[in-house]
C-alpha positions in Angstrom: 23.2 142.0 60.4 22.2 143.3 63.6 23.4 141.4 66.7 22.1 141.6 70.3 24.5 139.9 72.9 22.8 138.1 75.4 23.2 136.5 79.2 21.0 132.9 79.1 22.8 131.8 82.1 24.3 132.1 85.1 26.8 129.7 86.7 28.1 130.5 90.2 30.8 127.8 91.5 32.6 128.5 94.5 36.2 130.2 94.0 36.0 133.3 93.6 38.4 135.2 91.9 40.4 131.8 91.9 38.3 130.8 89.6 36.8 133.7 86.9 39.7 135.8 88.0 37.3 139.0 88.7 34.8 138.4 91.0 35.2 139.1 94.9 33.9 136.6 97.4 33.4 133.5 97.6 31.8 132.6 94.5 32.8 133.2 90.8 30.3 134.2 88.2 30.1 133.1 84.8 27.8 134.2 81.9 26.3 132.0 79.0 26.9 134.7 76.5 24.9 134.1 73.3 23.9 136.2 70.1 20.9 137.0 68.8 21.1 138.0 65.0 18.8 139.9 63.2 19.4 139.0 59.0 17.7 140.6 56.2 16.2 137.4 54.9 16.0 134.7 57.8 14.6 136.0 60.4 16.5 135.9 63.5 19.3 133.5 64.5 20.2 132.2 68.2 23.8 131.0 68.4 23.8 129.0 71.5 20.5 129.2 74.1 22.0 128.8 77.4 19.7 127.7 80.2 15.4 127.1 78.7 12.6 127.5 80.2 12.2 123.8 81.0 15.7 124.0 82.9 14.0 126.6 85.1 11.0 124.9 85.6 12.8 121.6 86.4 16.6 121.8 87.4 17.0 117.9 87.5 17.4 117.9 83.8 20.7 118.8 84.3 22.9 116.2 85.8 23.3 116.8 89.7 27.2 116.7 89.5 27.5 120.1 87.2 24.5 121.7 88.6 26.2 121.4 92.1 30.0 122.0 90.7 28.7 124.6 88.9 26.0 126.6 91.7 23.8 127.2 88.7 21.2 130.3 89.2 18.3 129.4 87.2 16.3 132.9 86.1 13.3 132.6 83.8 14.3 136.2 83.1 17.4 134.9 81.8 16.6 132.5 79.0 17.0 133.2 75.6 13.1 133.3 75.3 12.6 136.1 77.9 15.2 137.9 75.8 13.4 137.2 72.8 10.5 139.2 73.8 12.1 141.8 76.0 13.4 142.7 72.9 10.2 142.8 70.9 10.1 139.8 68.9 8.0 136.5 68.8 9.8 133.2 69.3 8.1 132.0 65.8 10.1 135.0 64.7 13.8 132.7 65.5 14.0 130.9 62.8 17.3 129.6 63.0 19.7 128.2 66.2 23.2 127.8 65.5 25.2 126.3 68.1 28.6 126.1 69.2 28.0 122.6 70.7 25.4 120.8 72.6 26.4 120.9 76.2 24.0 121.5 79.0 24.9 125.2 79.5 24.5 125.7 75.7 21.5 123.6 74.3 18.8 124.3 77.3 16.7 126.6 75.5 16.3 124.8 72.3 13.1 123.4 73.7 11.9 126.7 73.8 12.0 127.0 69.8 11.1 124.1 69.1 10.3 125.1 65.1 13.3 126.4 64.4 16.1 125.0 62.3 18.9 123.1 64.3 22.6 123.7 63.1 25.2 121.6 64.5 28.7 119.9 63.4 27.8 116.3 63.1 30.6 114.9 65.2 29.0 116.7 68.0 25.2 115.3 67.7 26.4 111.6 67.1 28.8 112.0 70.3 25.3 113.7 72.0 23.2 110.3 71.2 26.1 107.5 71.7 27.1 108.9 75.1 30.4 107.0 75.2 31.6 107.6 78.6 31.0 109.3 82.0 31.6 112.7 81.4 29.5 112.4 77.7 26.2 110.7 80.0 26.1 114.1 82.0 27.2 117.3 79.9 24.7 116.1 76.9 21.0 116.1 77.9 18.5 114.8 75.6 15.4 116.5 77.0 16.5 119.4 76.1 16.7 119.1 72.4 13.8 115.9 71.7 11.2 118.6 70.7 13.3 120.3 68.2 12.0 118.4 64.7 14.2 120.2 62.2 18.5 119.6 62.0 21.0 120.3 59.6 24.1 118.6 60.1 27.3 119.6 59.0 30.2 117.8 57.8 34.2 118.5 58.4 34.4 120.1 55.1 34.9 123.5 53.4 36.8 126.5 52.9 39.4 128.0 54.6 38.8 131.4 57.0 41.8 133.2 58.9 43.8 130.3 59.4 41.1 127.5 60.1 39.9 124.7 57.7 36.8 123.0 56.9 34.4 126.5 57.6 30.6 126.2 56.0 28.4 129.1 55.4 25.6 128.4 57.8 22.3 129.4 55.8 23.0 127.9 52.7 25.0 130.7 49.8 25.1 133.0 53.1 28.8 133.4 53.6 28.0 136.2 56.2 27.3 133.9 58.7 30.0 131.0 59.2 30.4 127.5 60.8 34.3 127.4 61.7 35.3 123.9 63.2 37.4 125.0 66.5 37.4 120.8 68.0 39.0 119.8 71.7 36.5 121.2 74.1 33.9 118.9 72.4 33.0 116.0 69.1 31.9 118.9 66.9 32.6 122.1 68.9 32.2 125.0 66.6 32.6 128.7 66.5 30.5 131.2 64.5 31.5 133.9 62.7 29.5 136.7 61.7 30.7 139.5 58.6 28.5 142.9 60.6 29.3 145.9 57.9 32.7 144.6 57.0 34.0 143.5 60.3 34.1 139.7 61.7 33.0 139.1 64.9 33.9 135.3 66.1 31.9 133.8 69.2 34.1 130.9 69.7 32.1 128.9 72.3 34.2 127.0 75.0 37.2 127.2 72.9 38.7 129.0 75.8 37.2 130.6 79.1 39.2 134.0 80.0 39.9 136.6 77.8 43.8 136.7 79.0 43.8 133.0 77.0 43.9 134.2 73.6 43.9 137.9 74.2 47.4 138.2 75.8 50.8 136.9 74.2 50.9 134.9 76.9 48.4 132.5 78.0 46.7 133.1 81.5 43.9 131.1 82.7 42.4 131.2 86.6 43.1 128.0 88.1 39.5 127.4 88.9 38.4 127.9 85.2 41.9 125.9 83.9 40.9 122.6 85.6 37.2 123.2 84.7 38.2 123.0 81.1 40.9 120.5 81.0 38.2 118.3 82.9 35.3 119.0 79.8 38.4 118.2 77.2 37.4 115.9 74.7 41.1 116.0 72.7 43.3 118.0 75.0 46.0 118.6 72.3 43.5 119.8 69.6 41.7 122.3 72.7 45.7 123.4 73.3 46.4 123.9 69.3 42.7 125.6 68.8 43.4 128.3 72.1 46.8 129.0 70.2 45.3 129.5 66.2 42.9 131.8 68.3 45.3 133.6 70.3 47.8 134.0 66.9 44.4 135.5 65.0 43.2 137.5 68.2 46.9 139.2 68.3 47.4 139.8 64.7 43.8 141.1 63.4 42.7 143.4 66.5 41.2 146.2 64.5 39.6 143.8 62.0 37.8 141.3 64.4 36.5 140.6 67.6 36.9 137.4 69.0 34.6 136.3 72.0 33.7 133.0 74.4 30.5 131.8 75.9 31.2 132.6 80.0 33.5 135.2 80.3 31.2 138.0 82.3 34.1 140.2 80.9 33.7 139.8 77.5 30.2 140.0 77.7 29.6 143.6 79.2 32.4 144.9 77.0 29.8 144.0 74.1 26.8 144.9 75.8 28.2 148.7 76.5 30.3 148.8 73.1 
């Protein structure tokens, strides 16, 4: 498997380095940092979208309190469509979205693919279509996934991987590509790992936001980007106990696997260079 690390987003709140812990000024920048995989036998796979074409076009679809919290920069030239081709593909050619979880900031371009297959934990699309409570009305929105026609849905269930329970192979007997339940940020929030010539890579969605969270011994988090994420908590405690399994894998298994999130701008050019 061949994977292309891409930007699909870009979110600009004000704070600064208070708030990605890099950037100077007065605004922070953060990435929506998504794969493209090429496989030998199913085409290509998105895992995440970021921000579509449609969110471009029309910025209302995302609720006004996290497009304004969140200064979002809509760029045609960064969806994952634009990427698609850039590259030299077709969109027929993804055949396959995996995704992390159905926020916003990670489901906007599934309207751009609208024949691929959907995967998704189901805890996460039945808390996307009950819309429980304030915060569930405005990170999940709708329009951005009613064209898609084709789901699989994934239950709580399977194997263990490093330390975490219940992991799927995504495409069916393909235990290259994994479904590994990380929950607290969202219902269903997932990670995906992918097996590239022996070694795992693990994009571990909003799991955590800085590298230093589960990259240092010691947790450290920007105090912009630690109330941004205890805010989005669905189960604080599970969130807490998933950042510390991924900190505990990140600091044993360093030459083995790389472990990534979706807006660290960090992370993301580290990948793009190595």
């Amino acid at each position: 498997m061949n994977i292309h690390h891409l930007d699909c987003g870009c979110m600009c709140p004000f704070g600064g380095m208070l708030f990605d812990g890099t950037t100077r000024g007065l605004f922070a920048h953060l990435v929506c940092h998504c794969w493209l995989i090429e496989t030998d036998h199913d085409g290509l796979v998105l895992v995440d979208t970021g921000f579509g074409n449609a969110d471009v076009n029309n910025p209302l679809r995302i609720a006004p309190f996290f497009r304004r919290l969140n200064n979002i920069k809509f760029k045609h030239s960064l969806t994952a469509l634009s990427h698609v081709k850039r590259l030299g593909f077709e969109p027929s050619d993804v055949r396959h979205i995996v995704l992390t979880h159905l926020d916003f900031d990670h489901a906007g371009g599934l309207s751009d693919f609208p024949d691929a297959m959907i995967h998704v934990l189901q805890n996460e699309y039945t808390a996307a279509k009950t819309l429980d409570n304030w915060r569930a009305v405005r990170r999940y929105r709708e329009p951005q996934w009613q064209r898609s026609r084709y789901w699989r849905f994934y239950e709580p269930e399977g194997e263990q991987w490093k330390g975490f329970s219940s992991v799927r192979p995504v495409l069916q007997s393909d235990m290259d590509l994994l479904m590994v339940p990380l929950p607290g940020h969202s219902s269903g929030h997932a990670g995906i790992a992918v097996n590239t010539q022996g070694h795992w890579k693990l994009h571990a969605g909003d799991a955590y936001f800085h590298h230093d969270e589960v990259h240092k011994p010691q947790r450290h988090c920007p105090p912009g980007l630690r109330f941004y994420q205890r805010m989005m908590d669905h189960d604080h405690a599970a969130r807490v106990a998933t950042q510390n399994s991924l900190r505990a894998l990140a600091l044993t298994e360093l030459e083995g696997l790389q472990i990534m999130c979706s807006h660290d701008k960090v992370e993301l050019l580290d990948r793009q260079v190595g």
